[in-house]
C-alpha positions as CSV (number, residue, x, y, z in Angstrom):
1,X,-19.2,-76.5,22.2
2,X,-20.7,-79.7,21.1
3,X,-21.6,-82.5,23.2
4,X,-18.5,-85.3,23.3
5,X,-21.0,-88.0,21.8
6,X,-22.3,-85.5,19.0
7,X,-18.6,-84.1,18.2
8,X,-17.4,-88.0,17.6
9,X,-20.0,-88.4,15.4
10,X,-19.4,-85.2,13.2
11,X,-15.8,-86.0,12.9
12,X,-16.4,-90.0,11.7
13,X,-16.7,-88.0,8.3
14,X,-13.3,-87.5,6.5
15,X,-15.0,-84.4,4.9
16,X,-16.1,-82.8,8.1
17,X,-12.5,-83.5,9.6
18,X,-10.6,-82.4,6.4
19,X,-12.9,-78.5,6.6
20,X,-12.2,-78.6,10.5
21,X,-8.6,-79.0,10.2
22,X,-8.5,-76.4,7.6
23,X,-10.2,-74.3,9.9
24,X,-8.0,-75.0,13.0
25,X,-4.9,-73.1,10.9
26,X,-7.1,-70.6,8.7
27,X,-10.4,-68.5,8.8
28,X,-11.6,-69.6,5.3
29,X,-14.5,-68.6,2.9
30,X,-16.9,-71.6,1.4
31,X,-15.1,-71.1,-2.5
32,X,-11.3,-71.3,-0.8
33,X,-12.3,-74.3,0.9
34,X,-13.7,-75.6,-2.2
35,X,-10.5,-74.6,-3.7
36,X,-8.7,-76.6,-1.7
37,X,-10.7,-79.5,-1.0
38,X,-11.6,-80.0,-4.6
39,X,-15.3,-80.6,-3.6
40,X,-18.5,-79.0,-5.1
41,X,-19.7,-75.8,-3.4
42,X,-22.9,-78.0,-2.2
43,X,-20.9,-80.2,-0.5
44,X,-18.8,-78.0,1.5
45,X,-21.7,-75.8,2.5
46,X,-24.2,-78.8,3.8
47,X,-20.9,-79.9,6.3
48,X,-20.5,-76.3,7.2
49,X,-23.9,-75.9,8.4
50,X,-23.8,-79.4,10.3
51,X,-20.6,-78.1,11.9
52,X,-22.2,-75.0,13.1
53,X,-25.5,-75.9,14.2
54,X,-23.3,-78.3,16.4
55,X,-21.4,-75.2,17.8
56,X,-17.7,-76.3,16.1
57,X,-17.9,-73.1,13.5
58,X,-18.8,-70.1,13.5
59,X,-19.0,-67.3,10.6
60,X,-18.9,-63.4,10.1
61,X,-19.0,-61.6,7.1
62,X,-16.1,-59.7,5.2
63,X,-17.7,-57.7,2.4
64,X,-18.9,-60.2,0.0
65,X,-17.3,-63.3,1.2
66,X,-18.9,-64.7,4.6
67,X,-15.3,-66.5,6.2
68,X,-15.8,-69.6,9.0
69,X,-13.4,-70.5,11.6
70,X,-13.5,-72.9,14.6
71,X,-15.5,-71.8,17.3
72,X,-13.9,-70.6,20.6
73,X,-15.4,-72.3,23.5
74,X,-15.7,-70.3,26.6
75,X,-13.5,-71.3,29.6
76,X,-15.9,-74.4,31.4
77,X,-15.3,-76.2,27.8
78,X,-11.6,-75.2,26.9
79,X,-10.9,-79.0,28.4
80,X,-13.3,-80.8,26.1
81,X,-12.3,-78.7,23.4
82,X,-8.9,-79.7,23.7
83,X,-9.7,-83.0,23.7
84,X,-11.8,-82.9,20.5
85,X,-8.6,-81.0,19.0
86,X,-6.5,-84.1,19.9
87,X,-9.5,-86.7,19.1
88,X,-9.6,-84.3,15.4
89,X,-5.9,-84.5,15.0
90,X,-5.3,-88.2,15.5
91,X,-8.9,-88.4,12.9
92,X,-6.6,-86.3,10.3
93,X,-3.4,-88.5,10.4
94,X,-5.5,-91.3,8.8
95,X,-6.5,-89.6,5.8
96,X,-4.1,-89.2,3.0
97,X,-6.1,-86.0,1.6
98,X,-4.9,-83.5,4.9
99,X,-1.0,-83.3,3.8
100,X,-2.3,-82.4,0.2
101,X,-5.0,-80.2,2.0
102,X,-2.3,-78.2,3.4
103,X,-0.2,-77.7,0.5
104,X,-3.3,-76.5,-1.6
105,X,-4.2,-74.0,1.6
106,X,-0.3,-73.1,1.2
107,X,-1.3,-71.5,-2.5
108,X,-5.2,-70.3,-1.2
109,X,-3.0,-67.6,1.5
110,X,-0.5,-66.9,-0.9
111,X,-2.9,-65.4,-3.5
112,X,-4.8,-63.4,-0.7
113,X,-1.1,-61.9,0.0
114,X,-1.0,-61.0,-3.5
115,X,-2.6,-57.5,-3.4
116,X,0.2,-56.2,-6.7
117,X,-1.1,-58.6,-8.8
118,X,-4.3,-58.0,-8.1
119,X,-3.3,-54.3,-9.2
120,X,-1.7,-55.1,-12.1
121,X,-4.2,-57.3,-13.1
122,X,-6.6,-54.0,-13.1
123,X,-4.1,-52.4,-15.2
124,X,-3.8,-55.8,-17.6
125,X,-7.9,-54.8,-18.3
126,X,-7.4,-51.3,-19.3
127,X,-4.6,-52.7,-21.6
128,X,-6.8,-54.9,-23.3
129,X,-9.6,-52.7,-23.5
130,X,-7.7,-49.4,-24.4
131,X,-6.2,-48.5,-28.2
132,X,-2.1,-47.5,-27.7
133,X,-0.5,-46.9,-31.0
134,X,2.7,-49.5,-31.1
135,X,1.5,-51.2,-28.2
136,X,0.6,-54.6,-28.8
137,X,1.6,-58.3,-26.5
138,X,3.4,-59.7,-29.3
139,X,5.7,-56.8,-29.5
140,X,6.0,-57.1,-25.5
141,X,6.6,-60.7,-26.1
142,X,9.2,-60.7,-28.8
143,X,11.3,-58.1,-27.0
144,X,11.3,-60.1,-24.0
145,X,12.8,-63.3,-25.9
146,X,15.3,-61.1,-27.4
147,X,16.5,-60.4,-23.7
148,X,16.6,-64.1,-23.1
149,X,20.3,-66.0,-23.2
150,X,20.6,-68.2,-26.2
151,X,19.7,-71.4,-24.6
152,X,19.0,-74.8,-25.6
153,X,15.3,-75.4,-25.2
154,X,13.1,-78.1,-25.6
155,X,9.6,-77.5,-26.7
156,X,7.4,-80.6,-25.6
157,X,4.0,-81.3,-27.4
158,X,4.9,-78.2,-29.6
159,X,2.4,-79.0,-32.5
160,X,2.9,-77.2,-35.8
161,X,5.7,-75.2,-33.7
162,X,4.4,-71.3,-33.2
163,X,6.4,-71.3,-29.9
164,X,9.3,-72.9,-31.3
165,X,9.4,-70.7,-34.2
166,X,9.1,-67.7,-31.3
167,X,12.5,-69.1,-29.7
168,X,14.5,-69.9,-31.9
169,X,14.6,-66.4,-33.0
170,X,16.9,-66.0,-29.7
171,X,17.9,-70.1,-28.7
172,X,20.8,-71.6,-29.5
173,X,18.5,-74.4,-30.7
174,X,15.2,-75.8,-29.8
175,X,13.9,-79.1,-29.8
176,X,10.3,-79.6,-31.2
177,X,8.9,-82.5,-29.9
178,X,4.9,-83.6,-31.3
179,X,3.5,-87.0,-31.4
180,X,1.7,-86.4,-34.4
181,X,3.8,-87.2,-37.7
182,X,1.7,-84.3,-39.9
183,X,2.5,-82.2,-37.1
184,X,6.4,-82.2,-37.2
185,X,6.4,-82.8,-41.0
186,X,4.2,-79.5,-41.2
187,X,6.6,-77.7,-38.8
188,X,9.8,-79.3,-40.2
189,X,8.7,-77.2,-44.0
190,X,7.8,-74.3,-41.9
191,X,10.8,-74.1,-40.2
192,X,12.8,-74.0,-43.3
193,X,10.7,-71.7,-45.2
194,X,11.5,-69.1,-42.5
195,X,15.8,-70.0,-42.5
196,X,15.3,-71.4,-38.8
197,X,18.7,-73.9,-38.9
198,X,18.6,-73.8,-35.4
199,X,15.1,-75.5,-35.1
200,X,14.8,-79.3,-35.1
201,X,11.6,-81.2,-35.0
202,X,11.3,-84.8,-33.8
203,X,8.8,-87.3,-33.7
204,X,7.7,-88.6,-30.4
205,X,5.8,-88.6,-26.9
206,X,5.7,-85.9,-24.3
207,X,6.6,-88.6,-21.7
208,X,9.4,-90.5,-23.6
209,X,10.9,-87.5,-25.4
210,X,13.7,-88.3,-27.7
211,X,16.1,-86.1,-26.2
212,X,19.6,-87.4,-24.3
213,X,19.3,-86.7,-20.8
214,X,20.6,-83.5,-18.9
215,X,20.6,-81.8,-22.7
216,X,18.9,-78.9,-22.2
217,X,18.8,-75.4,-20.3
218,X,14.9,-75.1,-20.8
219,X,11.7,-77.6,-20.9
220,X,8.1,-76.1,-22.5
221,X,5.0,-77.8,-21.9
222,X,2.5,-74.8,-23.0
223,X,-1.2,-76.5,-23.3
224,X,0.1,-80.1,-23.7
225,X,0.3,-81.7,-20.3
226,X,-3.6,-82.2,-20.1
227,X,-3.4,-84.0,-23.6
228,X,-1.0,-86.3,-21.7
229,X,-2.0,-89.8,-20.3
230,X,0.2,-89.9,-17.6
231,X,0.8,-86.1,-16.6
232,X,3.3,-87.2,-13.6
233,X,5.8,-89.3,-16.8
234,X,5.6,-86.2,-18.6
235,X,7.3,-84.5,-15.9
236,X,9.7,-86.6,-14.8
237,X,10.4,-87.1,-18.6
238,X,11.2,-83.4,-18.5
239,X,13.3,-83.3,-15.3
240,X,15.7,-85.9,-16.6
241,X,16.4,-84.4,-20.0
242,X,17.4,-80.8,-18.2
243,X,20.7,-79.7,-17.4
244,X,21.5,-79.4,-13.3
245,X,19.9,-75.8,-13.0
246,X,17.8,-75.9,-15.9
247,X,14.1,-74.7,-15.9
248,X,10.2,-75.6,-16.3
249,X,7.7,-73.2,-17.7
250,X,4.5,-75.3,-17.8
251,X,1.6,-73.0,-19.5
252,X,-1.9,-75.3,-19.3
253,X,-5.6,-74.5,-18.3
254,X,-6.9,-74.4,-14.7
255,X,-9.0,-77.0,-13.8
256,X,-12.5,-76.5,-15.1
257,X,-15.8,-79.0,-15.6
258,X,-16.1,-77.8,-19.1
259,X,-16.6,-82.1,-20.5
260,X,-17.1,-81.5,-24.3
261,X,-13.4,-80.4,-24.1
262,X,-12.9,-84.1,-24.1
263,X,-14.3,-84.8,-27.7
264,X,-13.5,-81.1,-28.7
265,X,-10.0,-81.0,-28.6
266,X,-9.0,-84.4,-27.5
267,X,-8.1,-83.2,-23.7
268,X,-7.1,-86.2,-21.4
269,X,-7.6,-83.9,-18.3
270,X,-10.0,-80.8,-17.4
271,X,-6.9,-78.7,-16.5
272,X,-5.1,-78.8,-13.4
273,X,-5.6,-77.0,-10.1
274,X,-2.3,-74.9,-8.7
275,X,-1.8,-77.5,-6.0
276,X,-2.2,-80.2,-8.0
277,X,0.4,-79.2,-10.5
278,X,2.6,-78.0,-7.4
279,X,2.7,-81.0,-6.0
280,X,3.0,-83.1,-9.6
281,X,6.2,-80.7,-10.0
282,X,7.4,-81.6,-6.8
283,X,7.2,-85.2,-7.3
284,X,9.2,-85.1,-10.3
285,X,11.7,-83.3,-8.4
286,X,12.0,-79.8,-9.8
287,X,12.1,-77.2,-7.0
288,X,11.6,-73.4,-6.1
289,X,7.8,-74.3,-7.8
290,X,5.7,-71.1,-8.5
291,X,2.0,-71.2,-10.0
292,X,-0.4,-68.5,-10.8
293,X,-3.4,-68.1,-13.0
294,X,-2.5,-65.1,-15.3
295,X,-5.1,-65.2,-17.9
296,X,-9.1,-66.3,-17.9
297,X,-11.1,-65.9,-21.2
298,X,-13.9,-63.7,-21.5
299,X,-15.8,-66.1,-24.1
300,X,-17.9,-69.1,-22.3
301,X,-16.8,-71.8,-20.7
302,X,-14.3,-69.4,-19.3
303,X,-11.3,-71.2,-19.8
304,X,-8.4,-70.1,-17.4
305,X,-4.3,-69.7,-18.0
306,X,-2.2,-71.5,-15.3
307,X,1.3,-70.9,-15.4
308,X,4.2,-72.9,-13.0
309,X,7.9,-72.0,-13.4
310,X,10.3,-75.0,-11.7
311,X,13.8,-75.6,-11.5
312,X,16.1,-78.6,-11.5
313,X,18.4,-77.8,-8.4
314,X,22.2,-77.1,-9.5
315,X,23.6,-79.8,-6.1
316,X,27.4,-81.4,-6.3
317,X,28.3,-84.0,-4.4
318,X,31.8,-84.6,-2.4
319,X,32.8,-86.6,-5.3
320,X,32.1,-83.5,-8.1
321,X,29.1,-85.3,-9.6
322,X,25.8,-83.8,-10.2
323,X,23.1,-85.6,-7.5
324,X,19.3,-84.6,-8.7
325,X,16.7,-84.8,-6.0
């Protein structure tokens, strides 16, 4: 255990005292940490070994991955050590970044849990590597939607519509919103080409869509949100347009540092990390909030899939009226 004077001094840096508290609930390797704390990799490991040369962490190596966790004092320091727990845990009430840190650790030990997918993620290579004669994802993917109810769905940022044109082939109608006018006049002609009555495109903004509120049964934001200026509207946007017990699917890229996306492809925003869209969801009001990365290119920069699934809670109050969170 540290000296008192030396452990006051390590914990005067909110960095320091964000990794300690981390490692007060979890044993944690340096890229979950960075995972969490959003922090480069350089960062992280320069605290770490201030933090252990003092005698606060200590490591030990689980195959490839070396894992920290708070050192355990012998019994002459238990005392001090509780103290510096106390001193550490009044230090962590002041920073706003420790109640997001533990949401984002939340989703760090939930994919650790997550030993099937990591399974049928193995099995997800073969597929893609390995010829099957009538085997294909868009024949996967177009039987799924013919199992889907026929709902009302709106399809936010939707382009020239290759989604839409997917649903409506099962929806009782979908909604195609684009701000761009060549965009919905493109997928307006497409749409009638291919007999789609059911399919309605509309000019306008992903965070003022023109759509009545609680209108639909189903909101998709697939690769749009990071084109967005204000990610949080867009949300909200979609919570008040869906029906009590209606659904998010949110399909975008993980956060990545790839810049020329910016210029490339007119991004706003380098992706999303899980707890960052988690807690966007939450904010808006949508519950039951799922995220998982289910798809990471092969090609350079590496892009990554993020998906979240929300849903508007279905709550009356004593009067009969629908209250939404």
């Amino acid at each position: 255990m540290a000296s008192v004077l030396k452990s006051l001094s390590l914990i005067a840096d909110p960095t320091r005292v964000r990794i300690l508290l981390l490692l007060k609930q979890e044993e944690l390797s340096v890229a979950e940490m960075q995972e969490v704390l959003s922090l480069p990799q350089s960062n992280i490991s320069a605290q770490l070994a201030k933090l252990k040369s003092a005698g606060l962490v200590s490591d030990r190596r689980s195959g490839k991955n070396r894992l920290y966790q708070l050192d355990d004092p012998n019994a002459k320091d238990q005392p001090t050590h509780e103290h510096f727990l106390a001193l550490l845990e009044a230090a962590g009430m002041e920073l706003r970044e420790v109640k997001k840190d533990a949401e984002a650790l939340k989703v760090v030990l939930k994919k650790r849990a997550q030993t099937a997918q990591a399974y049928f993620d193995a099995l997800a290579g073969k597929f893609g590597r390995h010829y099957i004669p009538g085997r294909s994802w868009k024949g996967l993917g177009e039987t799924l939607l013919k199992l889907m109810p026929p709902l009302v769905i709106a399809d936010l940022g939707a382009g020239e519509g290759t989604l839409s044109q997917l649903l409506a082939q099962r929806a009782k109608k979908v909604i195609a919103v684009d701000n761009s006018e060549k965009m919905v006049t493109y997928g307006s002609d497409l749409a009638k080409q291919h007999g789609f009555t059911n399919l309605e495109y509309r000019l306008g903004d992903i965070e003022e869509p023109p759509i009545p509120p609680l209108s639909v049964d189903l909101v998709f934001l697939s690769q749009a949100l990071h084109h967005a200026q204000n990610p949080e509207r867009a949300l909200k946007a979609a919570f008040t347009i869906l029906r009590p017990g209606g659904r998010i699917v949110v399909l975008d890229l993980l956060k990545h540092q790839f810049e020329k996306a910016r210029d490339l492809y007119a991004d706003v925003w380098l992706g999303f990390s899980e707890s960052d869209l988690h807690e966007m969801l939450g904010k808006a009001g949508f519950k039951k909030v799922e995220t998982s990365v289910v798809h990471r290119e092969s090609n350079s920069p590496h892009f990554q899939t993020l998906l979240a699934l929300a849903e508007k809670e279905n709550r009356l109050t004593s009067t009969g009226h629908w209250s939404g969170s």
